[in-house]
C-alpha positions as CSV (number, residue, x, y, z in Angstrom):
1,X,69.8,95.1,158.9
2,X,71.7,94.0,155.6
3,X,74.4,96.4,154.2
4,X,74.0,98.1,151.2
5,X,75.5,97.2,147.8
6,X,76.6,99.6,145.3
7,X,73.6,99.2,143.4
8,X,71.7,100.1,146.7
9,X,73.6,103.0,146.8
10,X,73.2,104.2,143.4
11,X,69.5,104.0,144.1
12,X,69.8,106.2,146.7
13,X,72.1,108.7,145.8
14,X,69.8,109.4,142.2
15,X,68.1,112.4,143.8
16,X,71.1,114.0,145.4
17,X,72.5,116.7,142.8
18,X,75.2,118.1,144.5
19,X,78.5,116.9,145.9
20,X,80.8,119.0,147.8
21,X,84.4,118.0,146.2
22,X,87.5,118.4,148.3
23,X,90.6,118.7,146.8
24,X,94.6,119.8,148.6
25,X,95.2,123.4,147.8
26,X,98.9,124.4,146.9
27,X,99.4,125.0,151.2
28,X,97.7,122.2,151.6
29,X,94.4,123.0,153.1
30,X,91.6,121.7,152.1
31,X,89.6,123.0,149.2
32,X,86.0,122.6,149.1
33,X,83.4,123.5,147.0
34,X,79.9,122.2,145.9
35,X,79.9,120.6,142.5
36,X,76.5,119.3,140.4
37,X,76.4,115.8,138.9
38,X,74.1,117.2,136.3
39,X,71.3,114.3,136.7
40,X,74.3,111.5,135.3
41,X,73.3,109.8,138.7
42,X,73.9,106.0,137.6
43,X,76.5,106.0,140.2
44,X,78.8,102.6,139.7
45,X,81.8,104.6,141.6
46,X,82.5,106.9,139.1
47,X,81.2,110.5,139.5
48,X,81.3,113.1,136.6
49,X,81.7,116.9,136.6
50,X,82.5,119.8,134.6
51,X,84.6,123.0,134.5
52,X,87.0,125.4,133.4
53,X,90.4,124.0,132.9
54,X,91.9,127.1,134.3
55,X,89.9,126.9,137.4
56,X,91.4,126.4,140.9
57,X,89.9,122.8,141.5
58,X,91.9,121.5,137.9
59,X,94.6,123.1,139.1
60,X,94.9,121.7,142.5
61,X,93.6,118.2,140.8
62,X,96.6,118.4,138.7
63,X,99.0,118.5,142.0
64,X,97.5,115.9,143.4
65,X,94.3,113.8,142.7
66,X,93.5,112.5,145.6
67,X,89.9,113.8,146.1
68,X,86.8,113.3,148.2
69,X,82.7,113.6,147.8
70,X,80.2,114.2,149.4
71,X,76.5,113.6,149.1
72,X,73.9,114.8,151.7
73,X,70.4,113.1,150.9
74,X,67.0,113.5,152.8
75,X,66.7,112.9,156.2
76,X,70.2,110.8,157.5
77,X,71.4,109.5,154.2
78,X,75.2,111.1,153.9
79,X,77.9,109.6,151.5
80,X,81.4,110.2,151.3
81,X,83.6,109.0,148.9
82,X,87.7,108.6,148.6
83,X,89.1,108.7,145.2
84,X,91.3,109.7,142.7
85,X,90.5,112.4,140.1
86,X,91.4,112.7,136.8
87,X,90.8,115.9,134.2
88,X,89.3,114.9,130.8
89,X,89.7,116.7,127.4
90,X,87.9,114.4,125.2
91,X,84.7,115.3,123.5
92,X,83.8,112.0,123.1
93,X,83.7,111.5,126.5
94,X,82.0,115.0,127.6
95,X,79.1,113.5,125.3
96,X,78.8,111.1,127.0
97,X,78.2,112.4,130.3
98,X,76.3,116.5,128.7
99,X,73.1,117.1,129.9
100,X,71.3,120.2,127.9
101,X,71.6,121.9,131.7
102,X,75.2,122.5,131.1
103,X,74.5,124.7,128.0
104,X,73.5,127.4,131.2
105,X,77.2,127.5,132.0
106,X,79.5,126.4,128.7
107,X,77.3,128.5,125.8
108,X,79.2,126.1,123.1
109,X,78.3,122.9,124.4
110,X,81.2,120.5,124.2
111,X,82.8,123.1,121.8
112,X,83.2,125.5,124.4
113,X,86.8,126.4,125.0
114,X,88.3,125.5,128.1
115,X,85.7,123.2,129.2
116,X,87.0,120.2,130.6
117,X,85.7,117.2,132.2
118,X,86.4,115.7,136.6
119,X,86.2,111.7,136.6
120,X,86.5,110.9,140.3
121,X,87.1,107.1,140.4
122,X,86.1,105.9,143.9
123,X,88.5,103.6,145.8
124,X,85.8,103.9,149.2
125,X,82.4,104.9,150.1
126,X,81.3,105.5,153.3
127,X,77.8,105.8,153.9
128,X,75.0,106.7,156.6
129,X,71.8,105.8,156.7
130,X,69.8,106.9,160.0
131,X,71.6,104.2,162.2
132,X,72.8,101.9,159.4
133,X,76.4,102.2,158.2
134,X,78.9,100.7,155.6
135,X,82.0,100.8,153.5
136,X,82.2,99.7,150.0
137,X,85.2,99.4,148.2
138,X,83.7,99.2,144.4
């Protein structure tokens, strides 16, 4: 069976909302906690998500940004993803990536104060697909 392409992936992973995010807390455990991509699905190995900057997961982000994803689709389609995570201020970029969902949780849009903005930048996917599996380094 061939492997899957990022492309392939992308297609797959478009109905899968939530992530779970795992990030180092300060005594380095492991942090997780489930975090929606907001229907901004076009995955090319960047994933998108937004919080409060004073939250737990931006802080821990901010001591070290070494991250993982992942997605759990229907039936044996799992993905998990490596990667680095940065925090994002910029409105320009939150417009890019706000979907009228998010006016449930920040009531001032992209306005709202403290909102900011996780990139996760992928450096490698693993994935599962019934007995089919890969790696992709995008």
């Amino acid at each position: 069976m061939p492997k899957l392409n990022l492309s392939d992936l992308s297609e797959r992973m478009r109905r899968i909302d939530i992530a779970m995010l795992s990030t180092h807390a300060e005594d380095g455990s492991i942090a997780s906690r489930p975090m929606s991509n907001n229907g901004d699905v076009e995955y090319d190995g960047h994933s998108y998500y937004f919080t409060w900057d004073q939250s737990h997961t931006v802080g821990e982000i901010r001591r070290n940004p070494k991250v993982s994803l992942t997605f759990q689709g229907d039936k044996a389609f799992a993905v998990a993803v490596e990667g680095m995570a940065e925090i994002i201020q910029d409105k320009e970029a939150f417009r890019a990536h706000w979907t009228p969902d998010l006016d449930r949780w920040f009531a001032q849009g992209i306005d709202t104060p403290g909102v900011v903005m996780i990139k996760v930048n992928a450096s490698r996917l693993h994935y599962w697909n019934g007995e089919e599996s890969g790696e992709i380094m995008p």
